[in-house]
Every structure is written in C-alpha cells, then in structure tokens.
C-alpha positions in Angstrom: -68.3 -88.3 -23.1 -71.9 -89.6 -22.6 -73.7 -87.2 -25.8 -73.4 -89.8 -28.3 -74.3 -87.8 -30.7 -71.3 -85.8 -30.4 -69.0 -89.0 -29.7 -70.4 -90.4 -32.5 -69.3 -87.8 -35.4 -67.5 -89.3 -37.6 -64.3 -87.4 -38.5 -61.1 -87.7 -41.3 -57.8 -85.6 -40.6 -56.1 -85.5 -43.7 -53.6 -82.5 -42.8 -52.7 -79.9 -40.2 -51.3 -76.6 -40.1 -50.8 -74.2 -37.4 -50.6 -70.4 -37.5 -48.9 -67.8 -35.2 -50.9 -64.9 -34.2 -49.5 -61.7 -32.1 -51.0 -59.0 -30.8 -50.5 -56.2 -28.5 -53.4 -56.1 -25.7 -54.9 -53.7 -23.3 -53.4 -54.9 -20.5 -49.6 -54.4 -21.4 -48.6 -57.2 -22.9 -47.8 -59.1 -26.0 -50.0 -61.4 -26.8 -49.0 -64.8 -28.9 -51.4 -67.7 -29.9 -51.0 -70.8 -32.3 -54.1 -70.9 -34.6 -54.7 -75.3 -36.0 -56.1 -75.6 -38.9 -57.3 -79.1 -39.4 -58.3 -80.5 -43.1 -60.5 -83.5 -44.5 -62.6 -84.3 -46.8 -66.3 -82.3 -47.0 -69.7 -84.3 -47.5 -69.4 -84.0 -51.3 -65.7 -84.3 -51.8 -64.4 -80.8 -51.0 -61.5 -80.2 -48.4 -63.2 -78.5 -45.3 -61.3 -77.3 -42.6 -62.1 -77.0 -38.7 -60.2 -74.4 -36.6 -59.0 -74.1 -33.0 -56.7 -71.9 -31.0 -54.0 -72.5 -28.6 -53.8 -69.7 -25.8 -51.0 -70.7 -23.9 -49.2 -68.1 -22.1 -45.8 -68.5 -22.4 -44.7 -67.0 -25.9 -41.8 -69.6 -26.5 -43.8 -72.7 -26.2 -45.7 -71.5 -28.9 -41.9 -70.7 -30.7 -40.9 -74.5 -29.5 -44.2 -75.8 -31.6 -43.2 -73.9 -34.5 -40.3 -75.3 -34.8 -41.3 -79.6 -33.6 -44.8 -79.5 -34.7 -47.1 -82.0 -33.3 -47.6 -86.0 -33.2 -49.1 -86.9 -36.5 -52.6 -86.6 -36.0 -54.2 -87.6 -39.3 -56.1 -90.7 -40.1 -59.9 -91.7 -39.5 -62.2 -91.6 -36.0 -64.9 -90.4 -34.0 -64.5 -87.2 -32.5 -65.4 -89.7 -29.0 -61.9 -91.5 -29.9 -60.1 -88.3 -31.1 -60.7 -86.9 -27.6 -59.2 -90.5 -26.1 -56.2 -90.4 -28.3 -55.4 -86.6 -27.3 -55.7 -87.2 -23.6 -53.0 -90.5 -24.6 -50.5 -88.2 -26.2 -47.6 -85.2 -25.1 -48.7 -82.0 -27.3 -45.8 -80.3 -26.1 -42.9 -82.6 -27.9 -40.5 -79.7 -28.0 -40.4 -79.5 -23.9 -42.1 -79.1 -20.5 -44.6 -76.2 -20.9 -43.8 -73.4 -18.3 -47.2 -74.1 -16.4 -49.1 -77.9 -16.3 -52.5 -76.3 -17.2 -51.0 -75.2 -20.8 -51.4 -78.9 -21.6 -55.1 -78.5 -21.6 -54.9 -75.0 -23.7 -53.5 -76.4 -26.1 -55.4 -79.7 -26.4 -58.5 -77.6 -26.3 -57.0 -76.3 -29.5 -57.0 -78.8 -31.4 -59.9 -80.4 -30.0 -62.0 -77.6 -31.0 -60.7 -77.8 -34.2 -61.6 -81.5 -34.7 -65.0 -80.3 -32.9 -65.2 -77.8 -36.2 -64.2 -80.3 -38.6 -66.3 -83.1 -37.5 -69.5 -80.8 -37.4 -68.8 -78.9 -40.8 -67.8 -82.7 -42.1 -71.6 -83.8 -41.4 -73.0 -80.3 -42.3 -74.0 -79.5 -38.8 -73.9 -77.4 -36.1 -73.2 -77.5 -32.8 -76.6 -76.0 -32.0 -78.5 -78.6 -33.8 -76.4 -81.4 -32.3 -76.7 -80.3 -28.8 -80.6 -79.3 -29.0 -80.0 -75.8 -27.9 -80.7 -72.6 -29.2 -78.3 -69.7 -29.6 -79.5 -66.4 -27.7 -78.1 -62.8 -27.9 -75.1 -62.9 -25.3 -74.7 -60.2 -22.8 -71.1 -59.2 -22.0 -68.6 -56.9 -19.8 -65.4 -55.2 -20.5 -62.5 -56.4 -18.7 -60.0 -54.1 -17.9 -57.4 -52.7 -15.5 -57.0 -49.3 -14.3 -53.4 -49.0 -15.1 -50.1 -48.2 -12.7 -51.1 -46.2 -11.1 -55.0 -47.1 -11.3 -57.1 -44.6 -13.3 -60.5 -44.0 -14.6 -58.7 -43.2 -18.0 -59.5 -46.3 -20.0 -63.2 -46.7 -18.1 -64.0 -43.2 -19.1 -62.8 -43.8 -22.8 -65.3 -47.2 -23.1 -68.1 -45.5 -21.2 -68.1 -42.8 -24.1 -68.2 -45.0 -26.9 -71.2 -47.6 -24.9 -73.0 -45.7 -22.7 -74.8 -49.1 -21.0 -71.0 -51.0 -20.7 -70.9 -53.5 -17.9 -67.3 -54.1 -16.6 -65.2 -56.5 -15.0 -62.3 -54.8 -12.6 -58.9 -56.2 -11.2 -58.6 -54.4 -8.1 -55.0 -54.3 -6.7 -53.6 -52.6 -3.6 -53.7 -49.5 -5.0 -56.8 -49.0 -5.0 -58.5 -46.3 -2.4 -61.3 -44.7 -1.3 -60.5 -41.4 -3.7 -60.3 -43.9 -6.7 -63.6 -46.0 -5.9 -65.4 -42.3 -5.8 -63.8 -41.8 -9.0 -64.9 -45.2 -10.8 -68.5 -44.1 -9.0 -68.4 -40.8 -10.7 -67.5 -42.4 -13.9 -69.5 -45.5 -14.8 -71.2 -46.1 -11.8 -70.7 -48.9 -9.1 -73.6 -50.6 -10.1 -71.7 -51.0 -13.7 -69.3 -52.6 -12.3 -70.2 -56.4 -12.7 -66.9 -58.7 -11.6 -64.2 -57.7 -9.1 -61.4 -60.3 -10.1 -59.1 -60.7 -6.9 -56.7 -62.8 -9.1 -56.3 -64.5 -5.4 -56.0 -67.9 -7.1 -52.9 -67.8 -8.9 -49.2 -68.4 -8.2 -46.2 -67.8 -10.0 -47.6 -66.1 -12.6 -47.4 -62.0 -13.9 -50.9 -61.5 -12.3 -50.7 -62.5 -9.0 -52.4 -60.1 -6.2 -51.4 -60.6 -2.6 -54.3 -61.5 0.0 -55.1 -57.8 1.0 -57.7 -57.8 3.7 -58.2 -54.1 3.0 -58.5 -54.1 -0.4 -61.3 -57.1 -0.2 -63.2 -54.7 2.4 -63.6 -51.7 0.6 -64.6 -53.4 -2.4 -66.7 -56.1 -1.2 -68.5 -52.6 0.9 -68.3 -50.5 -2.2 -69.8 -52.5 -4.6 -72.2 -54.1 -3.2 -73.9 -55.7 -6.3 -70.5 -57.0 -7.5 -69.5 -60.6 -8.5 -66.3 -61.3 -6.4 -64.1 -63.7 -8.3 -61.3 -65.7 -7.2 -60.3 -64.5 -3.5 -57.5 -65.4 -1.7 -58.5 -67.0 2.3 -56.4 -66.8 4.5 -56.3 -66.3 8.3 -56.3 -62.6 7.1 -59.4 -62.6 4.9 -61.7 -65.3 5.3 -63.6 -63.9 8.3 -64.8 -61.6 5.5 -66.5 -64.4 3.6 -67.9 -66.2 6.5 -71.2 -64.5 5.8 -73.8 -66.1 3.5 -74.8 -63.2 1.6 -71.1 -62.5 0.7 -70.6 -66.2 -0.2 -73.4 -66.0 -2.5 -71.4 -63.0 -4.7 -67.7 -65.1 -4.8 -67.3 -66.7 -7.9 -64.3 -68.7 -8.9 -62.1 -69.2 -12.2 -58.4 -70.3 -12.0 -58.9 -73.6 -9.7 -61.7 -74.8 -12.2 -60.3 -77.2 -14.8 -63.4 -79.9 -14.5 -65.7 -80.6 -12.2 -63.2 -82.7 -9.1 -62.3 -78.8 -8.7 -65.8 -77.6 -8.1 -66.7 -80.0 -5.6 -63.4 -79.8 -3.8 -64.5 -75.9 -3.6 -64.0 -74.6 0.1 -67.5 -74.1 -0.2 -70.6 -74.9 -3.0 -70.3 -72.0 -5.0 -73.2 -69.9 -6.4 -71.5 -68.5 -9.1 -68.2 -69.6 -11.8 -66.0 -68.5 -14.6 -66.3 -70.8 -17.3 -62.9 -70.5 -19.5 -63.3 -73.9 -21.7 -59.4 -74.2 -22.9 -58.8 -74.7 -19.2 -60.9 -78.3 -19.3 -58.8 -79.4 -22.0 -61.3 -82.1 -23.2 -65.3 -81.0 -24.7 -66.7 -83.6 -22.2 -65.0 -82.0 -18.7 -66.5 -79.3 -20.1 -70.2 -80.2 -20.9 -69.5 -82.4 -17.9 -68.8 -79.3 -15.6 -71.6 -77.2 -17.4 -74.5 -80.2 -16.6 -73.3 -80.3 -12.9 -73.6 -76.7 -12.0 -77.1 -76.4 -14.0 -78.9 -79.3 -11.8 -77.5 -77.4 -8.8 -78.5 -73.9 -9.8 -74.4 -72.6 -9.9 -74.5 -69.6 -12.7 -72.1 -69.6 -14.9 -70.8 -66.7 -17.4 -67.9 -67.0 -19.9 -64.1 -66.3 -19.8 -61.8 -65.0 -22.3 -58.5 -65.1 -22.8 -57.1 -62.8 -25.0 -58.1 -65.2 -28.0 -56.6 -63.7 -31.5 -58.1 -65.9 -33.6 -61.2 -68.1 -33.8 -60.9 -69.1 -30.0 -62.8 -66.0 -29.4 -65.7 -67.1 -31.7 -66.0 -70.5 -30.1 -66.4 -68.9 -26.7 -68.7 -66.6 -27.4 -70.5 -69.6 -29.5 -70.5 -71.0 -25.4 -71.8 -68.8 -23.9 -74.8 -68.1 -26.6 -75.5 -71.6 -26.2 -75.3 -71.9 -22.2 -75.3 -68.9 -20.3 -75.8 -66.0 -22.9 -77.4 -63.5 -19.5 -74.2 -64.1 -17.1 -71.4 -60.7 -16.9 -69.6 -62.8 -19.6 -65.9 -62.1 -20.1 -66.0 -62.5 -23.7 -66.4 -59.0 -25.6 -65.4 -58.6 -29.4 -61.9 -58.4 -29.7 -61.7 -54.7 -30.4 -62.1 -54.2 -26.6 -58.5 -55.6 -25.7 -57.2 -53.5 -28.2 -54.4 -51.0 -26.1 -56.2 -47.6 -27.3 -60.0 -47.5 -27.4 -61.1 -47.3 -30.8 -64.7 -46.3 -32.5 -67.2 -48.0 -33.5 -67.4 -50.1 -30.7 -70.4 -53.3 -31.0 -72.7 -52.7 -27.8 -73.9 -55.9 -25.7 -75.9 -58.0 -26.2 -74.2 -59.5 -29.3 -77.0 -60.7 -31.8 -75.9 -64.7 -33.0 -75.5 -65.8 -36.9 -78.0 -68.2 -37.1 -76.9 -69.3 -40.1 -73.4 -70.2 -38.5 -72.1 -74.0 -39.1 -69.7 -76.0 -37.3 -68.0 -74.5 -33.9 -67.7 -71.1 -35.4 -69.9 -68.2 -34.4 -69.5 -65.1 -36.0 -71.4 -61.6 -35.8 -74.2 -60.6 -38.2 -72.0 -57.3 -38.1 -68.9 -56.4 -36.4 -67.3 -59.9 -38.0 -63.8 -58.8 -38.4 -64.1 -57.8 -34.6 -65.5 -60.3 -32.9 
C-alpha cells in the first residue's frame, strides 16, 4: 500500500467479536452476514471499537465461523502490517469456503474493521486521511422483476420516488410486451444498469449467454449501462461496435486491477464491489488506475446487513458519488416496498469519524 499515511496508522487489537445478522431480501433469499467488531484502546484511554462485515454467500460458512472463530488477531501494528499479516493467514479455519472469492469477503471484513479502529484510534477520518471530500451520492434501485418478470415491484418504488434510477437483471424471459411495460412504467431512460449476470458460474444467479435477450435490450435501452455480458461465438458480434463497447461495464471478474487489464477489451465503465479486493490497497490501487485512464466507476452492494453498507456508500461519496451506484439504503432490499423511502442523492454526515458513514436522516436505514 503506497499511502503512507494510511499504512502508517498505528493500531491496538485488544479483542474481537463477531455477530450474525439475517435477513430476508427482495430478491428471494435469506440473507446471512457475520458483523467483527474489533476493540482497543481510544486516544484518552477509552475502548473504541472499529466495525466490518463479512458478506459471504454461503450461510454455513458463516455457521462454521461461529462455531471455530478466527486466528487470534490481537496484539500491536500498523494498519500497513495488519493488511500483510491477513493476506499470511486462512480466515476460514473451520473449512474450504464454497467459492475462492469468499476469502477476500471476509478479509475485507475484518480489514475494514481494523480500517475503523485505526482511524477512530487516531481521531480521524478517512476523508481527512485520504484528502478527499465526501459529496452527496447518487444511486439506483436494484431489482428483479420476479418469475415470471413483472413491473409489480418497479411500479411500487416508482410511487414512493418519483425520480428512482434502476438497475435491471434481464433474463430470458424477458419480451417485447414486458420492455413496453417497464417503458410505460418508469421509463427506459430510468433504467440505468442492465446486469447480464454473464460472468458468473456455479452460482444461484447465473444467466445463460442469450443472443436475443442482449439484442432487445442493448436496442431498447439505449442509454443503458450493460454490465457483465457473456461473449461467446453467439454474442460477441453484438459488442464488436465501439459505441456499444463504450456502455459494457463489468463486475464479477474484477477482484484488483491484473483483472482489469486482462479485460477482453479496456473498459469505459466498472462495478466497484470493495469486499471482492479483499485488501484496502487492491482497492485504492484499482480505483487510481481507472481514474488516470478515464474508466468510470460507480459502487456495488451486496446485500450488506450491517455496517458494510455504510462503508460502501462512505466509497462511493468519496470516489465516484455521480455513477448509477448500486448502493441504496437498506430499506430498498427489503421483500415488500415500504414508506418513507430516502430519495437519491444521499446527503453525507460530515461529522462522521472513522470508516463509518451514516445519514443525516434515514440512519436506521441506510
């Protein structure tokens, strides 16, 4: 990590906890995260705490860490040699994690929790320690239209925000009758991401390469970002135009910056989910790159339950706060749309310390 003066933070452990969270979601499933909770001594003598959250998938590795805990962890460092001594150890002592990228989940759970104890340890921020500013951060609603697909849920959010931006999961049933529909509804133009979820294997999301499907979106909405696509001999003919290169964006191959540049092509646009670098320096690392080569960025959640979702939005106010950012208040993931619903942009808490951004209002759902 070359920002020395975030290696250079000094930082006690003197305990650690860890808390299960679970949640039902939007999107049909239950969602579990382990919460860290990581204690030292404050600047005049007073235990502080610095928090970070876990979002691996797979509910029973965070049951197997419940039950093993982790390698001892306390004891006196840098945040710079904490990083070194996390990338040195196996955070999942209780067996292989389903998927190799939960390794970096949940070491960017506890390393955002040192992150928060280090800063709050020196009375800081990481606003002040970087040299940025935080700025009101525009966001979109992700959601999916259901089995079978229906304007429903878009309807529902369009009622309580008028000006809501989306981000869509089109699948292969999805037609010309039910793009008229989402038209009629929010508008195309509201519709800012069209996830492909191309990228993955093996997992409960995974959409088939559908040549059909990729050209009646990439035709209906025009203005649309177009994230993660599958090429194959099928489909890439359909992104062999520049114009339609410039609106692909990509999010599950990016865990640091060998996977940008091994891109099939330099990208103009990418999905910045920061528990998938594992470490704070891939991530500012990745971040740098892409801003000397003019590659926007917006942020992407993950169904955070606890303060996970805080941190990223604390991202995204500090890096790219006017990007479709995946990262509304928590109330939107909710499975019924409730009232009372906070409008984008979110205004920052100036007054915020540590790696912890919370709301001027709407706290208990952000």
């Amino acid at each position: 990590m070359d920002d020395e003066r975030i290696t250079d933070l000094s930082l006690t452990i003197e305990s650690i906890t860890s808390e299960r969270h679970e949640r039902e979601t939007s999107s049909e499933f239950t969602r579990v995260t382990t919460e860290f909770a990581l204690s030292g001594p404050g600047p005049e003598g007073e235990t502080v705490t610095g928090r970070g959250e876990d979002v691996t998938y797979e509910t029973e590795d965070h049951d197997r860490l419940a039950e093993t805990g982790l390698p001892d962890l306390t004891g006196e460092y840098t945040f710079g040699s904490f990083s070194t001594r996390l990338a040195e150890l196996d955070l999942f002592p209780g067996g292989t994690p389903d998927r190799e990228v939960f390794r970096n989940y949940r070491r960017w759970g506890i390393e955002s929790a040192a992150l928060d104890l280090a800063l709050r340890q020196a009375e800081t921020d990481l606003t002040d320690v970087l040299e940025r500013s935080l700025e009101p951060v525009r966001f979109v609603a992700s959601t999916r239209l259901g089995e079978p697909p229906t304007t429903d849920r878009l309807e529902a959010l369009h009622e309580q925000v008028p000006d809501l931006g989306f981000k869509l999961d089109p699948t292969p049933e999805w037609d010309a009758d039910l793009v008229r529909e989402i038209d009629e509804t929010v508008g195309t133009d509201a519709v800012r991401i069209l996830d492909l979820k191309g990228q993955y294997e093996g997992t409960d999301v995974d959409v088939p390469a559908d040549p059909d499907l990729y050209e009646l979106v990439l035709e209906a909405f025009p203005e649309a970002v177009i994230e993660d696509p599958a090429l194959t001999d099928e489909t890439r003919l359909l992104f062999e135009d520049r114009d339609v290169r410039s609106r692909v964006s990509w999010d599950a191959p990016i865990h640091g910056l060998d996977d940008v540049e091994s891109l099939p092509w330099e990208p103009d646009w990418l999905n910045i989910k920061p528990s998938r670098f594992g470490s704070l320096e891939s991530l500012l690392e990745t971040i740098t790159y892409c801003n000397e080569r003019g590659i926007r960025l917006y942020g992407g959640g993950q169904f955070e339950l606890g303060v996970g979702r805080s941190q990223i939005q604390t991202l995204a106010s500090l890096f790219y706060p006017d990007g479709p950012n995946d990262v509304a208040p928590r109330a939107y993931n909710e499975p019924a749309v409730g009232d009372g619903l906070p409008a984008s942009p979110l205004e920052p808490d100036v007054e915020y310390v540590g790696f912890r951004w919370y709301l001027l209002s709407h706290s208990a759902r952000s």
